[in-house]
Biopython code that builds the backbone (N, CA, C, O; Angstrom):
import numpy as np
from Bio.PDB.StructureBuilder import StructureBuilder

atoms = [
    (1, "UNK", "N", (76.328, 137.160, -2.712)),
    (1, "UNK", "CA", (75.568, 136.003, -3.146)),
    (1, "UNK", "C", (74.478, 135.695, -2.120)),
    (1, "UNK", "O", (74.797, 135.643, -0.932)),
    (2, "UNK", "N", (73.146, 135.475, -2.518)),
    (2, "UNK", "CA", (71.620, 135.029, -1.789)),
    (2, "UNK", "C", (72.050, 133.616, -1.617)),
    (2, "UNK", "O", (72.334, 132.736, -2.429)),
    (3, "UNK", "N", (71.998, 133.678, 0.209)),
    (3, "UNK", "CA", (71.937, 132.270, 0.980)),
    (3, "UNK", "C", (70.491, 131.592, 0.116)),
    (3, "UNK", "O", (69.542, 132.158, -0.427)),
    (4, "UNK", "N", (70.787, 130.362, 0.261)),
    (4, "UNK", "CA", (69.541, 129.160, -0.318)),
    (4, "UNK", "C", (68.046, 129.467, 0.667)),
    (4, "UNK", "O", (68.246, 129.570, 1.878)),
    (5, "UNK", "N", (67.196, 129.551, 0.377)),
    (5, "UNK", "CA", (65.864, 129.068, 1.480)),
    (5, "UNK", "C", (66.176, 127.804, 1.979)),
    (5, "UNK", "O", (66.409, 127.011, 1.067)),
    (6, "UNK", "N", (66.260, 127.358, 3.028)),
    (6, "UNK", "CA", (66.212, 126.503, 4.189)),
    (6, "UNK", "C", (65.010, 126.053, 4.447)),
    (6, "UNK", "O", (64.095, 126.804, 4.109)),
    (7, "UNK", "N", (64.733, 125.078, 4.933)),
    (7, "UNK", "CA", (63.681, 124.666, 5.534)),
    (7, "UNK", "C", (62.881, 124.827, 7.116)),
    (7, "UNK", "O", (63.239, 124.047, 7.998)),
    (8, "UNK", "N", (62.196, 125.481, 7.310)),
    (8, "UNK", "CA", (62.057, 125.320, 8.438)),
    (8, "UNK", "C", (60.924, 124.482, 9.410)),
    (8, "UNK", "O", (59.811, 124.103, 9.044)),
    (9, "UNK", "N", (61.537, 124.311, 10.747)),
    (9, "UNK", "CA", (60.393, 123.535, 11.392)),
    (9, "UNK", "C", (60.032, 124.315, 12.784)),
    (9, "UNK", "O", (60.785, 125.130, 13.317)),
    (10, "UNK", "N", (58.868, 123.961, 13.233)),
    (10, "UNK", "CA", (59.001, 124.641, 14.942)),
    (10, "UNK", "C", (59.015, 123.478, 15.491)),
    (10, "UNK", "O", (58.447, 122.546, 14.922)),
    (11, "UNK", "N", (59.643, 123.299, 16.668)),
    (11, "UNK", "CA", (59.794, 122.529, 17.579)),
    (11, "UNK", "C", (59.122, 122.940, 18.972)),
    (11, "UNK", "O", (59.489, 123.991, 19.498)),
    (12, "UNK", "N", (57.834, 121.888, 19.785)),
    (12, "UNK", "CA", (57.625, 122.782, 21.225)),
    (12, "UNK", "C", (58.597, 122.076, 21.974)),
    (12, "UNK", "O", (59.205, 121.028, 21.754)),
    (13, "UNK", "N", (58.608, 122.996, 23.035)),
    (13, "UNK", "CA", (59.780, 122.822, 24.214)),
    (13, "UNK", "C", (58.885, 122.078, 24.966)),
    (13, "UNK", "O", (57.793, 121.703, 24.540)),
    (14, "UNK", "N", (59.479, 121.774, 26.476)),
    (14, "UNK", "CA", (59.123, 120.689, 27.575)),
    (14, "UNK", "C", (57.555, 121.857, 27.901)),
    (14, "UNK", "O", (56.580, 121.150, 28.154)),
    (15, "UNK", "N", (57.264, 123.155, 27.923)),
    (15, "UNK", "CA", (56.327, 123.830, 28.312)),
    (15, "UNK", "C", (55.454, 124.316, 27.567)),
    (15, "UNK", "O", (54.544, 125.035, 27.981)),
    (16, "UNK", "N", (55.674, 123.881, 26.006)),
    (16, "UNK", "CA", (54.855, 123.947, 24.850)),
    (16, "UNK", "C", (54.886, 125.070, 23.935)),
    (16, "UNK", "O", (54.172, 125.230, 22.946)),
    (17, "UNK", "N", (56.103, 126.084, 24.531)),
    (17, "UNK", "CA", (56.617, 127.036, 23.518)),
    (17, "UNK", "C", (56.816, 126.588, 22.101)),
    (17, "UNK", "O", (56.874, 125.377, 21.889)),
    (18, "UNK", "N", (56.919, 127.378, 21.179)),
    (18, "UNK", "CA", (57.335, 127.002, 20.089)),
    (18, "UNK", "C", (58.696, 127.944, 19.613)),
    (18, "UNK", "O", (58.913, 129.156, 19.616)),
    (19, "UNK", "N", (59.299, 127.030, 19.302)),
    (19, "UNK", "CA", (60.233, 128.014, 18.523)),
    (19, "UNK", "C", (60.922, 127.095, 17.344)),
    (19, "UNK", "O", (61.048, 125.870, 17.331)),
    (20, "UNK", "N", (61.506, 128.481, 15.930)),
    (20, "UNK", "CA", (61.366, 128.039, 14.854)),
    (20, "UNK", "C", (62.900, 127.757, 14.840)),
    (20, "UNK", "O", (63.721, 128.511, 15.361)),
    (21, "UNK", "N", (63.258, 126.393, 14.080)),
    (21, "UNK", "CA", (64.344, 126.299, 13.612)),
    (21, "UNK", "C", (64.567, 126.149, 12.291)),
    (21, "UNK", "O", (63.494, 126.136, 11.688)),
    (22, "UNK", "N", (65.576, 126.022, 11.529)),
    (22, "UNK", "CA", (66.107, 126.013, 10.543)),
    (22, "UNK", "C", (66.823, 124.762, 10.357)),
    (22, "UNK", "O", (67.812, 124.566, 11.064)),
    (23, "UNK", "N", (66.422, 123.779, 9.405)),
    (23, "UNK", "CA", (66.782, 122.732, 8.838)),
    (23, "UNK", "C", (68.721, 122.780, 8.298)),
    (23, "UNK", "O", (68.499, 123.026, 7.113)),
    (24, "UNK", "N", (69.639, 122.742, 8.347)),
    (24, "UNK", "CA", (70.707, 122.481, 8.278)),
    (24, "UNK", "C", (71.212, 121.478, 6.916)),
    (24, "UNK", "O", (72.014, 121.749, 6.023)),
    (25, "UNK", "N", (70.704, 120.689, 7.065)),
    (25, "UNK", "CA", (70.884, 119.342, 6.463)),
    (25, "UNK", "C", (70.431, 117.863, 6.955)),
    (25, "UNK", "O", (70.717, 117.777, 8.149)),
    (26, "UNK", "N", (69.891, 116.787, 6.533)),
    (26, "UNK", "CA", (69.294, 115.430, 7.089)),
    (26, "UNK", "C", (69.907, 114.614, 6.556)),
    (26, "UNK", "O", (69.973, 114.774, 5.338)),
    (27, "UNK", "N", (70.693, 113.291, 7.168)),
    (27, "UNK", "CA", (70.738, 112.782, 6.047)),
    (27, "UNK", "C", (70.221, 111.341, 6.762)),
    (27, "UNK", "O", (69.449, 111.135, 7.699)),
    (28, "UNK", "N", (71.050, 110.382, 5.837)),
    (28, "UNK", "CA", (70.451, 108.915, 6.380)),
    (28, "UNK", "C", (71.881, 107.765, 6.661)),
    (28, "UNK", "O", (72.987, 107.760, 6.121)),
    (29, "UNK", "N", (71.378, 106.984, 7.579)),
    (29, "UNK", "CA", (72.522, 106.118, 7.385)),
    (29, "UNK", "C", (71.971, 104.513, 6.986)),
    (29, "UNK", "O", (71.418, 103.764, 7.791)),
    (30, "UNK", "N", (72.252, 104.204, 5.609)),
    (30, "UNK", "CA", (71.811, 102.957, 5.253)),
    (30, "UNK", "C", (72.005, 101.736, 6.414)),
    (30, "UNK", "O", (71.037, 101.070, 6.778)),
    (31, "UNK", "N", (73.666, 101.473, 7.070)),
    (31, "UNK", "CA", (73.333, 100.498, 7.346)),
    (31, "UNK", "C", (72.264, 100.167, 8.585)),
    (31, "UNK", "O", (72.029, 98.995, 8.879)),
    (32, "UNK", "N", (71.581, 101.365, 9.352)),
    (32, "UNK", "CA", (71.010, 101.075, 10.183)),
    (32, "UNK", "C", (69.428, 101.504, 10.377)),
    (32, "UNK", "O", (68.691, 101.716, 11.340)),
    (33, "UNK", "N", (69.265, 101.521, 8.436)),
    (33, "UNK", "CA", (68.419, 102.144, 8.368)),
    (33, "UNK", "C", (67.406, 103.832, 9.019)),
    (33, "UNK", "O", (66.204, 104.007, 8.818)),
    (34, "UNK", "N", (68.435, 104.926, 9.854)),
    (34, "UNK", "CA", (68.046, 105.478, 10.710)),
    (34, "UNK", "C", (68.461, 106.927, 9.871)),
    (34, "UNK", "O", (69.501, 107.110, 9.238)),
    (35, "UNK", "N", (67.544, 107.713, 10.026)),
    (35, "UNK", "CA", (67.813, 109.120, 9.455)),
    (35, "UNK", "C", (67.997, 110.392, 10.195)),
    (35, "UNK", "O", (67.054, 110.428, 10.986)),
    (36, "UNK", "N", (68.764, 111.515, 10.358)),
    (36, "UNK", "CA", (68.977, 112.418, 10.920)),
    (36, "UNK", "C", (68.603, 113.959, 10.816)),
    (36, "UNK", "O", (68.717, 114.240, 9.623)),
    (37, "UNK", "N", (68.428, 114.457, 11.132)),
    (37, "UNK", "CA", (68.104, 116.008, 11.178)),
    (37, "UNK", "C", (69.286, 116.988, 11.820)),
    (37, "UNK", "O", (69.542, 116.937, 13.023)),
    (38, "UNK", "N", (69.770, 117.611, 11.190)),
    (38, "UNK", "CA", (70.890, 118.854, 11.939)),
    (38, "UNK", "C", (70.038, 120.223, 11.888)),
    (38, "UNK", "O", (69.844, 120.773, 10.804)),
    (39, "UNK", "N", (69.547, 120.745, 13.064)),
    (39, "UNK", "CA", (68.755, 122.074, 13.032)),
    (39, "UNK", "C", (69.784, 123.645, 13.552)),
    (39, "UNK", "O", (70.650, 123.545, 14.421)),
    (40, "UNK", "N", (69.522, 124.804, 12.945)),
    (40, "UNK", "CA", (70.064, 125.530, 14.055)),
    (40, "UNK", "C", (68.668, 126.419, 14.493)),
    (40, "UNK", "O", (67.536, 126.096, 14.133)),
    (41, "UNK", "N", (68.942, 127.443, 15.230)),
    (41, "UNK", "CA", (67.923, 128.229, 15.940)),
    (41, "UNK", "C", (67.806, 129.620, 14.545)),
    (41, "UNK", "O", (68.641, 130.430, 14.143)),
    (42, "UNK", "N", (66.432, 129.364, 14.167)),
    (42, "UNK", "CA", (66.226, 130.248, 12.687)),
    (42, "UNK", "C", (66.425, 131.918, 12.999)),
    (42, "UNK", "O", (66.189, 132.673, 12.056)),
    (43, "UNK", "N", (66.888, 132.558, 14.408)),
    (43, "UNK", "CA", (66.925, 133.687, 14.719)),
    (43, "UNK", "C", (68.234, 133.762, 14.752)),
    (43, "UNK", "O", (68.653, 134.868, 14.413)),
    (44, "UNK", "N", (69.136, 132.890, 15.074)),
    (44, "UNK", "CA", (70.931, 132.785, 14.966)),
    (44, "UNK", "C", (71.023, 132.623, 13.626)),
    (44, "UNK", "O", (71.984, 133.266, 13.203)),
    (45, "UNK", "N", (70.487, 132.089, 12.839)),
    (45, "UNK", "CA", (70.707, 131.992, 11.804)),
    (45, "UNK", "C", (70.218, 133.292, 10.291)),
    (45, "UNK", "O", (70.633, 133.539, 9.159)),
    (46, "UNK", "N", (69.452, 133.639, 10.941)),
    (46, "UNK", "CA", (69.004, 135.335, 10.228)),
    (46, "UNK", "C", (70.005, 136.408, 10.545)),
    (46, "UNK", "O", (70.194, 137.371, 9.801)),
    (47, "UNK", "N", (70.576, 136.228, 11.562)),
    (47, "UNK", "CA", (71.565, 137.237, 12.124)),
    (47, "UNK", "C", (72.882, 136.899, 11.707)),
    (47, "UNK", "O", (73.773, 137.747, 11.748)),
    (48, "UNK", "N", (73.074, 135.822, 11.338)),
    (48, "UNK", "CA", (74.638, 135.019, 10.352)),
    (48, "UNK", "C", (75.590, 135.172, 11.727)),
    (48, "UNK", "O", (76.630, 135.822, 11.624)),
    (49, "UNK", "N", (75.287, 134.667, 12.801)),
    (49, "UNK", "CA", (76.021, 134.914, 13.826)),
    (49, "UNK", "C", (77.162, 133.550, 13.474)),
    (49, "UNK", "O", (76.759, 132.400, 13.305)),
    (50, "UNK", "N", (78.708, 133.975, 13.405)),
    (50, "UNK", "CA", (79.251, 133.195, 13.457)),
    (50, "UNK", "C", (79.442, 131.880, 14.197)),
    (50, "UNK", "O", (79.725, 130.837, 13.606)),
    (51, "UNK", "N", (79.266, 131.973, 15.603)),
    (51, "UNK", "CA", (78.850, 130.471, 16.309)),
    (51, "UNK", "C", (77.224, 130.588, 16.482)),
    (51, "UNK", "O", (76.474, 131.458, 16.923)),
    (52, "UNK", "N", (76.997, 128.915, 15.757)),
    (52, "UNK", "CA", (75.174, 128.605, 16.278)),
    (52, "UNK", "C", (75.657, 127.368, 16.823)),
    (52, "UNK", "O", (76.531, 126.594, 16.436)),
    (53, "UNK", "N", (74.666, 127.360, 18.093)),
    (53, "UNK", "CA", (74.304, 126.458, 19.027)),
    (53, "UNK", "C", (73.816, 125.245, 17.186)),
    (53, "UNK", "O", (73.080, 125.506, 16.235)),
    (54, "UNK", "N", (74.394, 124.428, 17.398)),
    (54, "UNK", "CA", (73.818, 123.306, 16.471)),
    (54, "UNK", "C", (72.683, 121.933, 17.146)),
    (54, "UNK", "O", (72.988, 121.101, 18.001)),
    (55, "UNK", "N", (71.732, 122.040, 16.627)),
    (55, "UNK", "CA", (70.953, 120.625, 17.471)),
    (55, "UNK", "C", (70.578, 119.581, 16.536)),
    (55, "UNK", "O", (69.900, 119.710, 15.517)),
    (56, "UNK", "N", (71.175, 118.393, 17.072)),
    (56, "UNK", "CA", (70.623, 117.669, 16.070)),
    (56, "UNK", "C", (69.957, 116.299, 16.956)),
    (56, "UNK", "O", (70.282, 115.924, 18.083)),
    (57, "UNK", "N", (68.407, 115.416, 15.571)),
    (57, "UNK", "CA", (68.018, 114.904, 16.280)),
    (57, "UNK", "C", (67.912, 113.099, 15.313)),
    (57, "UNK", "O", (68.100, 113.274, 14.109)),
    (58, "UNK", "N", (67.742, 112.072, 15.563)),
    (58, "UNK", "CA", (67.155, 111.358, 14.720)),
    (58, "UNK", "C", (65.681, 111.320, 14.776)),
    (58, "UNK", "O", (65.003, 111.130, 15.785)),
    (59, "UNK", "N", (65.147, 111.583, 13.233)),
    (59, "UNK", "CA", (64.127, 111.465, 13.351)),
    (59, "UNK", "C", (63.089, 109.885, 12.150)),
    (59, "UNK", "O", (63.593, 108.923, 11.570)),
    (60, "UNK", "N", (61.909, 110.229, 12.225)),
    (60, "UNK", "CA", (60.958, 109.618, 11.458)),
    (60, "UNK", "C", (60.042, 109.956, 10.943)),
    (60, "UNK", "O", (59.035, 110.337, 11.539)),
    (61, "UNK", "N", (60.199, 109.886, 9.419)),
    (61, "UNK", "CA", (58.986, 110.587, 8.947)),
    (61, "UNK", "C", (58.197, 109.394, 8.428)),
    (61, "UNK", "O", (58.624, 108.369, 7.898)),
    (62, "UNK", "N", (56.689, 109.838, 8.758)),
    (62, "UNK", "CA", (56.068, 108.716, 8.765)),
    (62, "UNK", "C", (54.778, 109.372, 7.266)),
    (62, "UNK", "O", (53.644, 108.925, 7.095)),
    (63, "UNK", "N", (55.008, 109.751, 6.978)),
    (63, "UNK", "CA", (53.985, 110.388, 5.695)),
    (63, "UNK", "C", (54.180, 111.698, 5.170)),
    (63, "UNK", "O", (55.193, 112.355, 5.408)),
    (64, "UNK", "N", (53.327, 112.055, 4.531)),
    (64, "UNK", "CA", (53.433, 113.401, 3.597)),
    (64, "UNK", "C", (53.120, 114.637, 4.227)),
    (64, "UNK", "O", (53.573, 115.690, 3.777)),
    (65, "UNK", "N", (52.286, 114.597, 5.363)),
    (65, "UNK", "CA", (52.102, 115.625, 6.311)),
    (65, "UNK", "C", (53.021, 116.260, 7.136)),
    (65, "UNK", "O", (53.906, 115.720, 7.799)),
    (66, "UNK", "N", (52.733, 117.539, 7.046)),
    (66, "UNK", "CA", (53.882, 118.346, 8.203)),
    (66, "UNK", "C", (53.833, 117.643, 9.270)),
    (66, "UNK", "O", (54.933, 117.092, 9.294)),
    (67, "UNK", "N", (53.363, 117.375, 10.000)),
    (67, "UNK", "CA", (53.143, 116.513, 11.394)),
    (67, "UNK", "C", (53.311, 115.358, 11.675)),
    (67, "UNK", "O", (53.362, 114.904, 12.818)),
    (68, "UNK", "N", (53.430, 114.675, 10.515)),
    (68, "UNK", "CA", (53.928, 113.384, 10.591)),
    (68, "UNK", "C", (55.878, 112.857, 10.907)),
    (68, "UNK", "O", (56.592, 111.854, 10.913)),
    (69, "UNK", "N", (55.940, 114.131, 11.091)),
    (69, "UNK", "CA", (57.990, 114.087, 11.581)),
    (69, "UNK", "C", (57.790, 114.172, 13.196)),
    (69, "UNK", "O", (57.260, 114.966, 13.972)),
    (70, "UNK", "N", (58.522, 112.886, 13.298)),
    (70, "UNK", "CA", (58.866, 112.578, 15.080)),
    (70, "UNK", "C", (60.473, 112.725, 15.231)),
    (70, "UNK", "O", (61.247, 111.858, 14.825)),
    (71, "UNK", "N", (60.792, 113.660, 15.723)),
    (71, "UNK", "CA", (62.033, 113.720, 16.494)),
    (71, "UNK", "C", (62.407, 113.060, 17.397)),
    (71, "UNK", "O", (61.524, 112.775, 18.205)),
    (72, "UNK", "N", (63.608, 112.605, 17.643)),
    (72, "UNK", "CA", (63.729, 111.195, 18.736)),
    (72, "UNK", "C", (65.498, 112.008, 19.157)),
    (72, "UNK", "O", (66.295, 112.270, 18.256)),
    (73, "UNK", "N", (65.841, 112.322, 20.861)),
    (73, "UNK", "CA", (67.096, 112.689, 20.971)),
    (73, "UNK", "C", (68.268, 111.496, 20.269)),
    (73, "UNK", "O", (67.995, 110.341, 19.943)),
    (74, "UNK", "N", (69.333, 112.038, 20.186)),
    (74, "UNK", "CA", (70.354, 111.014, 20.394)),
    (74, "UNK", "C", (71.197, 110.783, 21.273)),
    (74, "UNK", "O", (72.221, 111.410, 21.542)),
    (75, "UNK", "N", (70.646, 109.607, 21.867)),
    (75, "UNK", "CA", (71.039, 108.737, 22.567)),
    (75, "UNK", "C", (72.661, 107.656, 23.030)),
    (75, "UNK", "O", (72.882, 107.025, 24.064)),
    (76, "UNK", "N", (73.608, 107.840, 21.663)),
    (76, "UNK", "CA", (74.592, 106.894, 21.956)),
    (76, "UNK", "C", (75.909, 107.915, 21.369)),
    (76, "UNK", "O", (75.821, 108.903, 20.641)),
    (77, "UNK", "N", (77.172, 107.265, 21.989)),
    (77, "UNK", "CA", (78.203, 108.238, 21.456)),
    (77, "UNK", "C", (78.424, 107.371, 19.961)),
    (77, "UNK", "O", (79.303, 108.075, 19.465)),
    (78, "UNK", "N", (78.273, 106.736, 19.373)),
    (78, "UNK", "CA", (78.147, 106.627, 18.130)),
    (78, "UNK", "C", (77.141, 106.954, 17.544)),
    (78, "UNK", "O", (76.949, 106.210, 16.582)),
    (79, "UNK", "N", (76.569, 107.540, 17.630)),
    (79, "UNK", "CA", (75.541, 108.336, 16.859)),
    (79, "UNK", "C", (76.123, 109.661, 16.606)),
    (79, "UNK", "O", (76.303, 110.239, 15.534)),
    (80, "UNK", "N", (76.506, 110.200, 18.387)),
    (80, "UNK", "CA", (76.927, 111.279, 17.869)),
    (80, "UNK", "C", (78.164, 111.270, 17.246)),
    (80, "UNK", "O", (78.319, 112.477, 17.063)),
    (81, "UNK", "N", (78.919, 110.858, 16.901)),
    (81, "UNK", "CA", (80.215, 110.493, 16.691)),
    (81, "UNK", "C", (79.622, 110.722, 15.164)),
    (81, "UNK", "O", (80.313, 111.541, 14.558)),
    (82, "UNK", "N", (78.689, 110.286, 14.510)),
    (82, "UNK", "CA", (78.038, 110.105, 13.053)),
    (82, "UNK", "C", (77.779, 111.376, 12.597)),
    (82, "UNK", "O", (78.170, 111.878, 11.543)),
    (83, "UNK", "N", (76.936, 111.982, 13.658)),
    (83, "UNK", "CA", (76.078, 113.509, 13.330)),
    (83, "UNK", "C", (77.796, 114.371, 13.202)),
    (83, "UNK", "O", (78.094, 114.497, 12.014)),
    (84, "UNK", "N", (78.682, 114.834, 13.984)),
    (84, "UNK", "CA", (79.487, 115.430, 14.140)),
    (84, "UNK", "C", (80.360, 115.396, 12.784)),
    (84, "UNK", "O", (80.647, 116.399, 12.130)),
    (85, "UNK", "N", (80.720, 114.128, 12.485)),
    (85, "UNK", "CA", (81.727, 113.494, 11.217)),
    (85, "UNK", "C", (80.564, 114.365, 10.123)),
    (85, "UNK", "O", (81.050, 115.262, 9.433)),
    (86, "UNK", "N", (79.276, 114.118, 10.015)),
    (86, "UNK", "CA", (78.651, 114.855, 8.882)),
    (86, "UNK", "C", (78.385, 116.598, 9.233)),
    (86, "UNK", "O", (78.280, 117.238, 8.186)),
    (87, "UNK", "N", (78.322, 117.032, 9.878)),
    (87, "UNK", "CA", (78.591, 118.433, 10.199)),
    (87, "UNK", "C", (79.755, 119.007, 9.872)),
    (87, "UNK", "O", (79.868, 120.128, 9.375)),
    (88, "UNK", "N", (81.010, 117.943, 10.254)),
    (88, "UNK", "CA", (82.304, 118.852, 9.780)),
    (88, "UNK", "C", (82.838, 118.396, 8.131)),
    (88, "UNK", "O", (83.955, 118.672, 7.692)),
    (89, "UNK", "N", (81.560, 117.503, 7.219)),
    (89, "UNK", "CA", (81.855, 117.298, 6.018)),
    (89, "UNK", "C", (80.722, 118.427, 6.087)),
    (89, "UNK", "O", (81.469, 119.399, 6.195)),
    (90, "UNK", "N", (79.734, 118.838, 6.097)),
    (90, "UNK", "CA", (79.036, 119.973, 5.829)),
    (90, "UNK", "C", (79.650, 121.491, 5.720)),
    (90, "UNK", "O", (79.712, 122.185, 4.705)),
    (91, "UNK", "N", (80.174, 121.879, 7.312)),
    (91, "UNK", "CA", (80.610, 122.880, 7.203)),
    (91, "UNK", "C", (81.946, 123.286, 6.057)),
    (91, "UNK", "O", (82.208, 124.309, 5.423)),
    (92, "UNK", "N", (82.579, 121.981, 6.163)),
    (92, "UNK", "CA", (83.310, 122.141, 5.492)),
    (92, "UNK", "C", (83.214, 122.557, 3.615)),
    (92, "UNK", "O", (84.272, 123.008, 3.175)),
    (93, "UNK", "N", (82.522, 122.477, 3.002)),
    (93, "UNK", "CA", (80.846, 122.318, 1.990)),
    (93, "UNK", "C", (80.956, 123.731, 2.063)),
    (93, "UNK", "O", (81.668, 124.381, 1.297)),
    (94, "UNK", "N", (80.279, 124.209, 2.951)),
    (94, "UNK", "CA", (79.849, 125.796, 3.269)),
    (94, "UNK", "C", (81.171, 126.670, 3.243)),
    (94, "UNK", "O", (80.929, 127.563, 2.431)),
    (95, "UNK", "N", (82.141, 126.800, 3.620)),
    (95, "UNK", "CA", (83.561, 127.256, 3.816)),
    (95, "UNK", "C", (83.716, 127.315, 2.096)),
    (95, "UNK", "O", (84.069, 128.480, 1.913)),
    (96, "UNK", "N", (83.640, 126.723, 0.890)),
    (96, "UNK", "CA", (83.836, 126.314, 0.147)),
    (96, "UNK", "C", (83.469, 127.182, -1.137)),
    (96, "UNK", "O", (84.007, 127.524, -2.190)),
    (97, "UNK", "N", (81.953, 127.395, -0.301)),
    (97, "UNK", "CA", (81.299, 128.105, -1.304)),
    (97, "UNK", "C", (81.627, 129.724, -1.542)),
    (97, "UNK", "O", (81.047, 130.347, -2.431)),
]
sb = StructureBuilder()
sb.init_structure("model")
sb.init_model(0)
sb.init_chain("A")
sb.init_seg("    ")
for serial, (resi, resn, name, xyz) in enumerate(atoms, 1):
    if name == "N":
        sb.init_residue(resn, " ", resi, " ")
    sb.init_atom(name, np.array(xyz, "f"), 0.0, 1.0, " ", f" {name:<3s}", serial, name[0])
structure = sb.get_structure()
């Protein structure tokens, strides 16, 4: 069975590299109005390597343009506590299929 097309984004590093990742899944959390991004690295992920480094970020999209998405780290252990709980309802999703 043909994996789905994914989305991808590049991200630059602290030295202005680019490198491409692969969209995972985003989702949102109403009560705090704040939305998320789960990325992996789109070269771990072409290779179906059983462990990927997972990164995830909150972000903001502010319009219709590619460039208009601001990534913001996360910052609190309830956040991550949020991203993690939806990764292991994800993976779990994927296992499935």
């Amino acid at each position: 069975m043909e994996k789905a097309e994914r989305e991808r984004i590049i991200i630059p590093d602290e030295n202005g590299d680019e490198h491409l990742f692969e969209v995972l899944f985003t989702f949102d959390i109403d009560a705090t109005g704040k939305s998320y991004m789960v990325l992996v690295d789109a070269a771990d992920a072409e290779n179906d390597e059983e462990e990927m480094e997972v990164h995830a970020f909150r972000y903001e999209d502010k319009g219709e343009g590619e460039d208009d998405l601001t990534l913001h780290p996360i910052e609190t252990d309830e956040e991550w506590d949020v991203v993690e709980e939806m990764l292991n309802t994800f993976t779990e999703g994927e296992e499935d299929e």
